[in-house]
C-alpha positions as CSV (number, residue, x, y, z in Angstrom):
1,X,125.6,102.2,83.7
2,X,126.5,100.3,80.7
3,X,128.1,96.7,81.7
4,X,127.0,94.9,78.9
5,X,130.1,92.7,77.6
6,X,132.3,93.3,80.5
7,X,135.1,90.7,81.0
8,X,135.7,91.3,84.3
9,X,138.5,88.8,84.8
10,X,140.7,90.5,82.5
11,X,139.6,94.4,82.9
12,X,140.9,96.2,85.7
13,X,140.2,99.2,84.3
14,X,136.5,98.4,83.9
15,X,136.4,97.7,87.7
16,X,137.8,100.5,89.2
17,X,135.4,102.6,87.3
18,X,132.5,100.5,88.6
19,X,134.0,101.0,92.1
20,X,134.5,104.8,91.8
21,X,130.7,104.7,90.7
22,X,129.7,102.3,93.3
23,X,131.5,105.0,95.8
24,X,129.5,107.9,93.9
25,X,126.2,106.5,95.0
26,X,126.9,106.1,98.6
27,X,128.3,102.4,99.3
28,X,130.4,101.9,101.6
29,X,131.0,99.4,104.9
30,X,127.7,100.2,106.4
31,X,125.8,100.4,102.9
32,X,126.0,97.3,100.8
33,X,124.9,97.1,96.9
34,X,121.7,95.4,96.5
35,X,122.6,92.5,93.7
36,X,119.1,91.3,92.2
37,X,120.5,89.8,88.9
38,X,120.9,86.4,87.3
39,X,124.6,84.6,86.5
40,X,126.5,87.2,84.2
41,X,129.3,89.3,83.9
42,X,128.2,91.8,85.8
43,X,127.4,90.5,88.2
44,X,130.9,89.3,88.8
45,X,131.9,93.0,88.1
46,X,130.1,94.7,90.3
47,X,131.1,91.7,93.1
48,X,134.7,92.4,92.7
49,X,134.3,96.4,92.7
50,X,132.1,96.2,96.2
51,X,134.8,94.4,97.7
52,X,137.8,96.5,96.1
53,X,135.8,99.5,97.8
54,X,135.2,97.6,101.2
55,X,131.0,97.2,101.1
56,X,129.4,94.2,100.9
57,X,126.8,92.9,98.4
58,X,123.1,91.5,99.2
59,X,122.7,89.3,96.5
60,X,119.4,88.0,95.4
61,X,117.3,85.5,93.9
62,X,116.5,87.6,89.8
63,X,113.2,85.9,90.3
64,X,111.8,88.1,93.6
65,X,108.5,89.6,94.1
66,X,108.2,93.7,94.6
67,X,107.7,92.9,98.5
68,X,110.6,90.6,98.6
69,X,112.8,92.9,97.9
70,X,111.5,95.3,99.9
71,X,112.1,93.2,102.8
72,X,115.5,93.2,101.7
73,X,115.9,96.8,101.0
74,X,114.4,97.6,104.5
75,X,116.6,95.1,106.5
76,X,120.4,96.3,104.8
77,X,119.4,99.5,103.8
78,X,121.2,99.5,100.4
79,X,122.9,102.4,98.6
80,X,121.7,101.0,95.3
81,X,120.3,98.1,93.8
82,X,121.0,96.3,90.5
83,X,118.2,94.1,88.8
84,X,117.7,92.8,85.8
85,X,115.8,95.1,83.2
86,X,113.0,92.2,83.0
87,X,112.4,92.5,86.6
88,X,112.0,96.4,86.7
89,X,108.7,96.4,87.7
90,X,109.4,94.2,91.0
91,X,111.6,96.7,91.9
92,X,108.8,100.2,91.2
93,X,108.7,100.6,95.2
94,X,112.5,100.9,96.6
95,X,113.4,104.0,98.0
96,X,116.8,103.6,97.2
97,X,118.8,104.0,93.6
98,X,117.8,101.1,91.2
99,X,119.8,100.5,88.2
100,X,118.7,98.3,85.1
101,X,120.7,95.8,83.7
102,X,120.1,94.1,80.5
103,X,122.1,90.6,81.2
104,X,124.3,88.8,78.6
105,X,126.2,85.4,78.7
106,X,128.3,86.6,75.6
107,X,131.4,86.7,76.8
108,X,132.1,82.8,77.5
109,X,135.3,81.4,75.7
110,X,136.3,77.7,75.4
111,X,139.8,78.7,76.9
112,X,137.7,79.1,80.5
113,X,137.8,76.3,82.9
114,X,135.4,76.2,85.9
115,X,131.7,75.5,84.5
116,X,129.9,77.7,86.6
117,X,125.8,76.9,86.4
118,X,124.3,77.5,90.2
119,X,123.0,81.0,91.2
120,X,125.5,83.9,91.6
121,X,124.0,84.6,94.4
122,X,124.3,81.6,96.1
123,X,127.8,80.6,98.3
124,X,128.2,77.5,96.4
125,X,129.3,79.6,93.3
126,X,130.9,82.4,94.9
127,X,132.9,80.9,97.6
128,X,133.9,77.0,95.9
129,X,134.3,78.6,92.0
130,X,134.9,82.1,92.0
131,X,137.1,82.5,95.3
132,X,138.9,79.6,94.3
133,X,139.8,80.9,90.7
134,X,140.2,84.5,91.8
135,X,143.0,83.0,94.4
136,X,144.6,80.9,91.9
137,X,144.5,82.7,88.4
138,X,142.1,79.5,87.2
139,X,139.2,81.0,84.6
140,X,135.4,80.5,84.7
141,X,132.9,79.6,81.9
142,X,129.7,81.4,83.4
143,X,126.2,80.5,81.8
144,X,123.1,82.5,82.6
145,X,121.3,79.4,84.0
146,X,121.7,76.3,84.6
147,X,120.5,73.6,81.4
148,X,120.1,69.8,82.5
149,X,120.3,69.0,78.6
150,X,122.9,71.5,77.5
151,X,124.9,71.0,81.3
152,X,127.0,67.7,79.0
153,X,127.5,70.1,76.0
154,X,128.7,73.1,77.9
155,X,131.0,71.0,79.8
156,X,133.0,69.5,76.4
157,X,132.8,72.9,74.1
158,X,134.1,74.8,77.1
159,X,136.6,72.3,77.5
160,X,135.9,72.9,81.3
161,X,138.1,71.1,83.5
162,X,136.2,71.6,87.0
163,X,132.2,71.6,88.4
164,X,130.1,71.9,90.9
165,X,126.9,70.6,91.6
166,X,123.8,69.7,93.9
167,X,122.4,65.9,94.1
168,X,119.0,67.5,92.8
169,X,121.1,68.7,89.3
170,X,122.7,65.6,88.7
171,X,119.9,63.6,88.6
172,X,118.3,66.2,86.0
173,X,121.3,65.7,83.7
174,X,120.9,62.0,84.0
175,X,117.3,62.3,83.3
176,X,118.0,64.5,80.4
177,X,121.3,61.9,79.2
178,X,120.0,58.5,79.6
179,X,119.7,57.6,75.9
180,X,123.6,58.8,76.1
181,X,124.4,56.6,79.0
182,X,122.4,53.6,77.5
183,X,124.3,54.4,74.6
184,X,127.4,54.1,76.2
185,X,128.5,57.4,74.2
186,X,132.0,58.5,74.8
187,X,131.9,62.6,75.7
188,X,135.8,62.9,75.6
189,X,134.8,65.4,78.5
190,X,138.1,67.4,79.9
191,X,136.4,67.2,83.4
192,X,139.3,66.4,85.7
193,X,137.6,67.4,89.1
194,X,133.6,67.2,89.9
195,X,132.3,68.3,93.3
196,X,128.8,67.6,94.2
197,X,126.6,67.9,97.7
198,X,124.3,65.7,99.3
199,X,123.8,62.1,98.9
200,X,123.2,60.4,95.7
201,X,122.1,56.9,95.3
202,X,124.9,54.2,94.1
203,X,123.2,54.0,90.9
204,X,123.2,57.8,90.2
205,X,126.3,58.3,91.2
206,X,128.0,55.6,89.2
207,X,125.9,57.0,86.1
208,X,127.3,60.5,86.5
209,X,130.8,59.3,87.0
210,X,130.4,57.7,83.8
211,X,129.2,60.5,82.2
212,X,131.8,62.6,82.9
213,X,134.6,60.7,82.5
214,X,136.1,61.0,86.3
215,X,134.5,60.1,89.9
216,X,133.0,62.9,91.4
217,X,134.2,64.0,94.9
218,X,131.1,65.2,97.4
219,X,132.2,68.2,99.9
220,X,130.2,69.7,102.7
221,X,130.1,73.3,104.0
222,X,127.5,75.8,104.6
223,X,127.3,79.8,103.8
224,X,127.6,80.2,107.8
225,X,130.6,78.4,107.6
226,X,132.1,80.2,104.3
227,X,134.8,77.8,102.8
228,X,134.7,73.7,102.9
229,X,134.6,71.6,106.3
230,X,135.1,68.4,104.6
231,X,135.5,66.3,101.9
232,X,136.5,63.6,99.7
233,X,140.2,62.7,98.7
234,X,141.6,61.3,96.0
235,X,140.9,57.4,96.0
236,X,138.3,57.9,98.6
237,X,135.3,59.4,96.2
238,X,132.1,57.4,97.5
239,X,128.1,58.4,96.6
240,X,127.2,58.6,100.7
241,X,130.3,60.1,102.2
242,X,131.2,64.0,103.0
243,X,135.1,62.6,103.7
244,X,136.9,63.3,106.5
245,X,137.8,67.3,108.3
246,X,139.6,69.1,105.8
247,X,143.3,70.4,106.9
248,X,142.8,74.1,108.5
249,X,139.5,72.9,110.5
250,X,138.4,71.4,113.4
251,X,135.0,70.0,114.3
252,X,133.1,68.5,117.3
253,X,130.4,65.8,117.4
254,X,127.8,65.7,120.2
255,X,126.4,62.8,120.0
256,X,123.0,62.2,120.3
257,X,121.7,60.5,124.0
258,X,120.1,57.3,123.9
259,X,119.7,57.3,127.3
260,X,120.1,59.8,130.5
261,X,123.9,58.2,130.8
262,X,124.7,59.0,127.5
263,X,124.9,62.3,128.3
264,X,128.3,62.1,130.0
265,X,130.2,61.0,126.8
266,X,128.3,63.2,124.4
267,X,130.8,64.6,122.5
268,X,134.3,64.1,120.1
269,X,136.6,66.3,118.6
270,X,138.2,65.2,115.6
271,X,141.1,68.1,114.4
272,X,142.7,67.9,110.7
273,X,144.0,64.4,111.2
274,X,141.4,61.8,110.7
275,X,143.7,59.5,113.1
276,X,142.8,62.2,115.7
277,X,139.4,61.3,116.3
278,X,138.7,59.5,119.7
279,X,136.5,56.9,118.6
280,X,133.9,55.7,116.0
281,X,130.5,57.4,116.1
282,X,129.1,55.1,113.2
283,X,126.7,53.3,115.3
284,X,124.7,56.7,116.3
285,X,124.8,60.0,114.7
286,X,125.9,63.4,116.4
287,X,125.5,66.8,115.9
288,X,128.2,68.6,113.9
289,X,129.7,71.7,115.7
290,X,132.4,73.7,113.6
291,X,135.3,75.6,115.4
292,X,136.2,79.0,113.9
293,X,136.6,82.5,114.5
294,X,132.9,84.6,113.4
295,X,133.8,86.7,110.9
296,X,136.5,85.0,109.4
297,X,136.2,80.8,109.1
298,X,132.7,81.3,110.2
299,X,130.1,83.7,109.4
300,X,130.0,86.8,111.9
301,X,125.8,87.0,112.6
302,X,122.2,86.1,111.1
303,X,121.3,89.8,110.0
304,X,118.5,91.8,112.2
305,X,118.3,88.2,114.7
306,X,120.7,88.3,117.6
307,X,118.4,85.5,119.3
308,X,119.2,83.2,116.3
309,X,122.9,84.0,116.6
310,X,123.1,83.6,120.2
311,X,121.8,80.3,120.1
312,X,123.8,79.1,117.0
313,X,127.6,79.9,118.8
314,X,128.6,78.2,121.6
315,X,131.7,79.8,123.3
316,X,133.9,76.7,124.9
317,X,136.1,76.8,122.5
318,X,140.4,77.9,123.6
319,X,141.6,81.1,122.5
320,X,145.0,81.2,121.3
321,X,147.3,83.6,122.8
322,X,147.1,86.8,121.0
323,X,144.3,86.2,119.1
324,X,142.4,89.0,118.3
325,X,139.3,87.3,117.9
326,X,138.1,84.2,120.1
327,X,137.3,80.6,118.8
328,X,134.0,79.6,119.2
329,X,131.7,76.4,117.8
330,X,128.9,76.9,115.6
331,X,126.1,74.2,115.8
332,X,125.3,73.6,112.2
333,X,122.0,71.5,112.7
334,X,123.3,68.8,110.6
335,X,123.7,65.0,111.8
336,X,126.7,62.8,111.3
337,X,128.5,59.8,112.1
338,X,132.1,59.1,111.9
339,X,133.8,55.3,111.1
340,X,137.4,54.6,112.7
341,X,138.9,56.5,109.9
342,X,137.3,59.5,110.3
343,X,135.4,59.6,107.2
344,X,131.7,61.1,108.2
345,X,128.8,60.6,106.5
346,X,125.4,62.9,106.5
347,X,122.4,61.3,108.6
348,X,120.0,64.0,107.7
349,X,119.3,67.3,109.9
350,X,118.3,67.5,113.3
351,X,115.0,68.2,112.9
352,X,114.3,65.7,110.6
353,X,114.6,62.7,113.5
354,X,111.1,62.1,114.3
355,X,109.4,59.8,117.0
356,X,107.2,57.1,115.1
357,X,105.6,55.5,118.0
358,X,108.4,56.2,120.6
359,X,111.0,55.2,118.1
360,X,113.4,57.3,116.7
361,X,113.7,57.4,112.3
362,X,115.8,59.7,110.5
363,X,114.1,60.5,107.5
364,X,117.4,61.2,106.0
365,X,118.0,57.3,105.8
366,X,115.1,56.5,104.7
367,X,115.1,58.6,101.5
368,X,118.0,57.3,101.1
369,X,117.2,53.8,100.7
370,X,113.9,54.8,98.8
371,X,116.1,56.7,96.1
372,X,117.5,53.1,95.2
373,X,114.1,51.1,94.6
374,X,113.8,50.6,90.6
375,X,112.2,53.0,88.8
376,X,112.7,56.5,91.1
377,X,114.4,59.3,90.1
378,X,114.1,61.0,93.1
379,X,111.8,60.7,96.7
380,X,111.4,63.1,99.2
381,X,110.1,61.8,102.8
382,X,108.3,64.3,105.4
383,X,106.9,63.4,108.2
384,X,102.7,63.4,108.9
385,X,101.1,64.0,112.2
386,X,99.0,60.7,113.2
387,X,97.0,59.9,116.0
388,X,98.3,57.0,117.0
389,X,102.1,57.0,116.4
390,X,102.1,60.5,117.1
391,X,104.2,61.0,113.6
392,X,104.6,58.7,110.2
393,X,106.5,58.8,107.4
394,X,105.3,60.1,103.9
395,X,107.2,59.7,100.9
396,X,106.9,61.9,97.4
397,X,108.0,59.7,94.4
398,X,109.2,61.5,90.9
399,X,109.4,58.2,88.8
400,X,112.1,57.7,86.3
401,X,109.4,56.8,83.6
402,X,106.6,59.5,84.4
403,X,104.5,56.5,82.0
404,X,105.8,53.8,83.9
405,X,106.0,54.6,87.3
406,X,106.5,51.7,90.1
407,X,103.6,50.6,92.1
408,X,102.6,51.3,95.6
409,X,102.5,47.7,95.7
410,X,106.2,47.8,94.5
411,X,107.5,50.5,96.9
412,X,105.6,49.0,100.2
413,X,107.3,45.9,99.5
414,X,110.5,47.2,98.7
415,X,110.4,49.4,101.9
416,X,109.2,46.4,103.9
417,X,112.4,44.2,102.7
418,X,114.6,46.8,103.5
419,X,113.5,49.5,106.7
420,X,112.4,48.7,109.5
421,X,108.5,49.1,110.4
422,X,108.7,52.7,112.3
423,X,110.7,54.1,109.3
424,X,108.3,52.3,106.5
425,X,106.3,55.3,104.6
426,X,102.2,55.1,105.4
427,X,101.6,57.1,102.5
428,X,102.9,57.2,98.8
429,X,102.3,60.3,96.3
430,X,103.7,60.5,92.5
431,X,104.9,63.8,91.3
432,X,106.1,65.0,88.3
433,X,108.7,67.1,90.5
434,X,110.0,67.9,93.5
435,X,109.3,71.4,94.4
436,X,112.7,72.8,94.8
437,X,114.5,76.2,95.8
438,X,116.2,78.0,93.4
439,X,119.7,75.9,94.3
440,X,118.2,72.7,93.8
441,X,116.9,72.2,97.6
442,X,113.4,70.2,98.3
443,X,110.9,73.1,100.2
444,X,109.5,70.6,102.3
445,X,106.7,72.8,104.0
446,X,105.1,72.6,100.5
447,X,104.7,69.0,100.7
448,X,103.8,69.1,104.0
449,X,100.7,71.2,103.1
């Protein structure tokens, strides 16, 4: 199956033959098409043709191992599966079709718009940049991977007018583009809108802006939640804000007891009008719930785990009259607080709240004001069982200057100027990097080991 050089945006012929063949080797709604390749046309290709035929896709990190994805294959049960020619041998034991692709980036044209460098097969680029261009005639720029030290270059020869981004990417570029930011270099970028997730320090932030010529807006959603919750308006783009509920959704916030009494006022609703929230939360943090309907604003179930799902959904929520499908609130794990305004802001996840000697510390705050101390790129803070305060914090430093990194001296005394003493680290490491996912997120077990 030769899709080497497809332009699927423009070539409907192209994708109606995929489908037909798609069809020809057995998918349909209850077999999906195994995706194992990196960001390139074909992908796209064979994304659209599944859904023109009514499957669904399983797509996958290139990079899995032989048992990986036969974990996948046994869980969905795939008609076929795609996967990169360099990867043929992870693929020797599937039972199923497999089908070689040799991938190719050649087809990107400066006339293309959206800059498109995160995983295909994550929901950040196929929900935020795709759906969104599909729906409105926009075009993409793919590239195969994503380049810290190219990401500036791309961005101006493609004249791209739109990106997307993680916090962990951002502070690669600026690593990669400080003697153009010291520099004071004028890009002439045609950026007009930049979106970006999770916190960045006030200093990183401000870099980037510079960089790219606009003020970058941070959103939050989640692939169980398919399109955006929140996020920034125009005027109100900030480094350590996820903006207020975004018109079409509603949210909930339970807020956190303090104390047994707490109990009976846990809870707000905010609905698309920031006025509409009943009251600040900005003094303690809450745990976001999302309204929706599974299967259409949210996702429908976590596949083969009907525990997991049970536990995620709560059902409280109305149902409109003739509604086919009820509302219900998914608990998204994620804490929050909300000012008057009803602009929230991100306090970390639930499980990262830990007791340090009956006090509570969000770790999440913590790395946040670490990631400001001179000379860090980037921290990561996990917690470390001890036998006395039950659990301390432990913080993993990537220095700006890898020759030059600050002291512990330095951080211990920045940290004791500016945290409290439950939520200062007892422990300080130095690492080149952060060991990340392959969408920019920390894997915090492997520091924990």
């Amino acid at each position: 199956m030769d899709l080497r050089g497809v332009r699927p945006a423009g070539d409907g012929r192209r994708r109606t033959a995929a489908a037909a063949r798609l069809q020809e080797l057995g998918a349909d709604s209850e077999r999906p098409v195994h995706l194992c390749v990196g960001n390139c046309p074909a992908f796209v290709l064979l994304w659209l043709a599944a859904s023109r035929i009514g499957t669904w896709i399983v797509p996958a990190d290139p990079s899995s191992g032989a048992r990986e994805l036969q974990h996948q294959a046994e869980r969905t049960s795939p008609a076929v599966t795609f996967i990169a020619a360099e990867h043929a041998d992870a693929a020797a034991g599937l039972s199923v079709p497999v089908i070689l692709l040799e991938q190719t980036a050649d087809d990107l044209r400066a006339h293309h718009r959206w800059l498109v460098t995160l995983p295909l097969f994550h929901e950040n680029a196929q929900f935020y940049c795709f759906a969104s261009a599909i729906a409105t005639g926009a075009s993409v720029a793919l590239t195969s991977s994503f380049s810290a030290s190219r990401w500036v270059d791309d961005a101006s020869e493609l004249r791209a007018t739109h990106a997307s981004l993680f916090a962990a990417p951002i502070r690669m570029i600026l690593s990669k583009q400080a003697d153009r930011i010291a520099a004071a270099e004028e890009l002439r970028l045609a950026l007009t809108h930049v979106w970006f997730a999770q916190n960045l320090s006030h200093a990183h932030y401000e870099a980037f802006a510079r960089l790219c010529g606009v003020r970058p807006r941070q959103l939050y959603g989640m692939t169980e939640t398919t399109a955006v919750v929140t996020c920034q308006p125009q005027g109100g783009e900030a480094p350590d804000s996820i903006g207020p509920v975004v018109p079409g959704r509603r949210i909930r916030i339970d807020l956190l007891a303090e104390t047994e009494a707490a109990g009976a006022e846990a809870g707000h609703e905010s609905s698309e009008a920031p006025a509409a929230a009943t009251r600040s939360t900005e003094d303690r943090p809450g745990l976001l719930q999302v309204y929706g309907r599974r299967g259409v604003e949210l996702f429908r179930e976590y596949l083969d785990a009907p525990e997991v799902t049970r536990r995620a959904f709560a059902s409280d929520a109305e149902q409109e009259e003739g509604d086919d499908l009820p509302e219900v609130l998914f608990t998204t794990g994620d804490l929050v607080t909300s000012d008057a305004s009803g602009v929230l802001r991100f306090a970390g996840r639930s499980d990262d709240i830990i007791k340090v000697a009956g006090e509570n510390v969000s770790l999440a705050e913590v790395e946040a004001v670490l990631a400001e101390a001179p000379g860090v790129l980037e921290v990561a803070v996990v917690s470390e069982a001890d036998p006395i305060r039950d659990a301390v914090p432990v913080a993993h430093v990537v220095a700006q200057d890898p020759a030059r990194p600050p002291s512990e001296e330095e951080l211990t005394r920045y940290a004791a100027e500016r945290l409290p003493k439950a939520a200062r680290p007892r422990r300080w490491t130095w690492l080149e990097t952060l060991p990340r996912t392959s969408v920019g997120k920390i894997r915090r077990h492997a520091l924990r080991q």
